[in-house]
C-alpha positions in Angstrom: 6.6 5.7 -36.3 7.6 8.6 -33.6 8.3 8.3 -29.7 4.5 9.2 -29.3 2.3 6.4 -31.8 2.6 3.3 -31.0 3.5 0.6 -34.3 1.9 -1.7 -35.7 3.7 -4.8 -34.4 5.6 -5.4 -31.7 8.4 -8.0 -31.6 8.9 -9.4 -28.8 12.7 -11.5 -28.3 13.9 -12.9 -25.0 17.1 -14.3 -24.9 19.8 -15.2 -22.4 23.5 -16.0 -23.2 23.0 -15.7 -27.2 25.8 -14.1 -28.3 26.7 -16.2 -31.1 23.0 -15.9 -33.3 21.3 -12.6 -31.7 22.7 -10.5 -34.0 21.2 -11.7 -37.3 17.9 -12.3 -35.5 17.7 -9.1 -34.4 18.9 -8.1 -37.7 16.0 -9.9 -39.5 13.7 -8.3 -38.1 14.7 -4.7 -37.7 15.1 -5.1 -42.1 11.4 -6.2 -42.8 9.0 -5.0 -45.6 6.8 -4.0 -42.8 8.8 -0.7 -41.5 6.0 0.1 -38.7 7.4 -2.1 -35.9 9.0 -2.1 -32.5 11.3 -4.9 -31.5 11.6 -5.2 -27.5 14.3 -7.9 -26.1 14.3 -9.0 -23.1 18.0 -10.0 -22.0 17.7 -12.6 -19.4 20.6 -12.1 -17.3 22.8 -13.1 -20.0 27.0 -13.5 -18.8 28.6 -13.2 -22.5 28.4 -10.5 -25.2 24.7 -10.3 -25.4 24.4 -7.0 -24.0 27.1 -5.3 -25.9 25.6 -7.0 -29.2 22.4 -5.5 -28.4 24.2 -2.3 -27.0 25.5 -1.8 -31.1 22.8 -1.1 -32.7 21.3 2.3 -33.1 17.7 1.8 -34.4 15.0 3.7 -32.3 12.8 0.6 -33.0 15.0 -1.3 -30.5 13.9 -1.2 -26.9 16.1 -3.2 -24.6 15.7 -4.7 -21.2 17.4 -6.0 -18.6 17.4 -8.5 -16.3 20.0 -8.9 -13.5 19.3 -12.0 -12.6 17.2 -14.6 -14.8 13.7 -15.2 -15.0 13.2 -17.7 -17.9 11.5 -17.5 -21.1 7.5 -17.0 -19.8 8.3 -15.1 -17.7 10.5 -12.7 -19.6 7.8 -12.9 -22.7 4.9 -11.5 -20.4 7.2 -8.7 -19.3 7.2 -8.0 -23.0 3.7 -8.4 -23.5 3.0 -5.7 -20.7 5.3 -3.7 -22.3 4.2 -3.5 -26.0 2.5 -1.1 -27.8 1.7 -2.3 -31.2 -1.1 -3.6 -32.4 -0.1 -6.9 -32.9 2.7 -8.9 -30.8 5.1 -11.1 -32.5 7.9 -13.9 -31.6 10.9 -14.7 -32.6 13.9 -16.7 -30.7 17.1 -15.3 -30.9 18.4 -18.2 -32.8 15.8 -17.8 -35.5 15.6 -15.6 -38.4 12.5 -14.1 -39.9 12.7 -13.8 -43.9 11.9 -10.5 -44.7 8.2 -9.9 -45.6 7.4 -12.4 -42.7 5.8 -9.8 -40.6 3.7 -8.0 -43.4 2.0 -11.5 -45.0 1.3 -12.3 -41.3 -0.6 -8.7 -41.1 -2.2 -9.0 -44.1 -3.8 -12.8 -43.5 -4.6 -11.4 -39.7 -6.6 -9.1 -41.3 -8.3 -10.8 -43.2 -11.5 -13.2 -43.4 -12.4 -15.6 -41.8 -10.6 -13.6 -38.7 -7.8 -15.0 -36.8 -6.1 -13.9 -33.9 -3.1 -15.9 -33.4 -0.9 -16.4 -37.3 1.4 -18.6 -37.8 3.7 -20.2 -40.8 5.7 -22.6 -42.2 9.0 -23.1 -41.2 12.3 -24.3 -43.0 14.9 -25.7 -40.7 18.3 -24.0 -40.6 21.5 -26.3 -39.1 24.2 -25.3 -37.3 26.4 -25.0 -40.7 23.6 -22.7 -42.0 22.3 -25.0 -44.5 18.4 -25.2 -44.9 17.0 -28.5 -44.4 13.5 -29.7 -43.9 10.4 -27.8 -44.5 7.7 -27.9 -41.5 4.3 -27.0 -42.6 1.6 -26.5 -39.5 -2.2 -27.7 -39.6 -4.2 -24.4 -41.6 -7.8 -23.3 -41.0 -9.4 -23.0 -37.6 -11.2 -26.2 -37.7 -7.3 -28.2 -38.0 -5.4 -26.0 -36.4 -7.8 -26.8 -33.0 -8.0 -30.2 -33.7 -3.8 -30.6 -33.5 -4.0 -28.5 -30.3 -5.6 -31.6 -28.9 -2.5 -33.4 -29.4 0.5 -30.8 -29.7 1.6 -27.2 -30.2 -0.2 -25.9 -33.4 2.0 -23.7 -33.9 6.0 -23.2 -34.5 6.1 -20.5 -31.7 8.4 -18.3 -32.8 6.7 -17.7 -36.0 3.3 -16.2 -34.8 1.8 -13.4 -34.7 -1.3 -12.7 -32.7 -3.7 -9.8 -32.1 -3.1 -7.8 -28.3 -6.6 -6.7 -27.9 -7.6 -10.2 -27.7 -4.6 -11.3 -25.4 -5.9 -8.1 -23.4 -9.4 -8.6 -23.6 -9.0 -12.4 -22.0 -6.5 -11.8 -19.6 -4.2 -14.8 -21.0 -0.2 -14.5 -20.8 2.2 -17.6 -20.1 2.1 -19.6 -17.4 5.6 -19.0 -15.8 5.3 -22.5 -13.6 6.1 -23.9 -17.1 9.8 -24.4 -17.5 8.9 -25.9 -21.1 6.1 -26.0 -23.7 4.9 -22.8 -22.3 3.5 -21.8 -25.8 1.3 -24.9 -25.7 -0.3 -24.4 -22.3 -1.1 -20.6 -23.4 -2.7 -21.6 -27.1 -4.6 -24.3 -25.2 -6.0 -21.5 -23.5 -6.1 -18.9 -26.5 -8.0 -21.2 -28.6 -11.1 -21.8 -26.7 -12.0 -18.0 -27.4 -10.1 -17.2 -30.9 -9.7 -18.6 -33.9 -5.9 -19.1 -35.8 -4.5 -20.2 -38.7 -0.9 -20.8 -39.9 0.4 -19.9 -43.6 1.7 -22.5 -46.0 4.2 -20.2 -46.8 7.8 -20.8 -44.7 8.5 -16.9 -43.8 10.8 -18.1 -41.1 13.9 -20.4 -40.5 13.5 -22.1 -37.3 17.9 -23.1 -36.7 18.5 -26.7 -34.6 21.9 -26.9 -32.6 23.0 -28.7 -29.4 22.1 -26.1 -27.2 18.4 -25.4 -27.9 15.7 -26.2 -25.6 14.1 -29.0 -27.5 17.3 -30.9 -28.2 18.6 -30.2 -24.0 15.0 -30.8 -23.0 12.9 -33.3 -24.9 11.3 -35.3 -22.8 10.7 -32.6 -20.3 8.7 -31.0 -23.2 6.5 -33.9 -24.2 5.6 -34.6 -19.8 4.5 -31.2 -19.7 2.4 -30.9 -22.8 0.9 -34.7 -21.5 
């Protein structure tokens, strides 16, 4: 990939004070099978060593930016949706790590028949010793995957991948009035038009601590997806 054609997938990151985990996230996904990719973070007005972390690494598939002040996490992943240029836009949290041919299984199976825009996969927790724990397996097929929508998030959302055209072509990005369960307002949306599907497979491991959103924020979480 050169300065001038645009990759095949785009990861997008956001993250905001996450000094102690961005590194190997970032890591995992600049050493996929899949070589054609652009990672873009988005550092949310982080106040520790984020941006010097981020600042270390000389890979041309890195694009930083910046924000002085923060914006929160919908916001800050539609300024990475305007800015990607691959084909297909993935997530990852900065806490998480994506096993290494995560991104090319997710291509291949997007690609695929029966289409699907937005992939997903298992998951296998990691705790905050690094120890792997359960394994979370999400609804497969179109038919179950919109049928759980009716009651939750079908998918983990840092482990998709979805097709930008289609984003594009029905003008949908995250509602940023959403301080949580952004991702499930925005598939709600998604899935009326397109079709997804999540793998069996666990390609990524989705890390539980103290500090993350859905441990700080439960029951925020569940009101807004009611």
């Amino acid at each position: 990939m050169s300065a001038t054609t645009p990759p095949l997938v785009t990861v997008a990151l956001a993250v905001s004070d996450g000094e102690r985990y961005v590194r190997t996230a970032v890591l995992s996904v600049l050493r996929q099978s899949l070589w054609d990719l652009e990672l873009i973070v988005i550092d949310d007005g982080s106040t520790d060593a984020t941006p010097d972390i981020l600042a270390s690494f000389d890979d041309p598939r890195l694009r930083r930016i910046r924000h002085d002040e923060r914006v929160g996490l919908a916001a800050s992943l539609n300024r990475a949706l305007d800015e990607a240029r691959g084909s297909y836009v993935a997530r990852l949290d900065a806490d998480d790590v994506a096993l290494p041919r995560r991104l090319e299984r997710q291509v291949e199976r997007i690609r695929s028949e029966p289409l699907a825009a937005v992939v997903g996969t298992a998951a296998l927790e990691l705790d905050e010793r690094g120890r792997l724990c359960a394994l979370h397996r999400m609804p497969s097929g179109a038919t179950a995957v919109r049928w759980a929508a009716l009651f939750s998030s079908p998918f983990l959302h840092p482990s998709v991948l979805v097709d930008r055209e289609a984003l594009e072509r029905h003008g949908v990005r995250y509602d940023s009035e959403f301080l949580e369960s952004e991702d499930y307002d925005l598939w709600a949306r998604f899935l009326c038009v397109e079709d997804g599907d999540n793998l069996d497979e666990p390609l990524l491991l989705y890390r539980t601590h103290a500090a993350q959103a859905s441990q700080r924020r439960g029951d925020l979480q569940q009101s807004l997806q009611r």
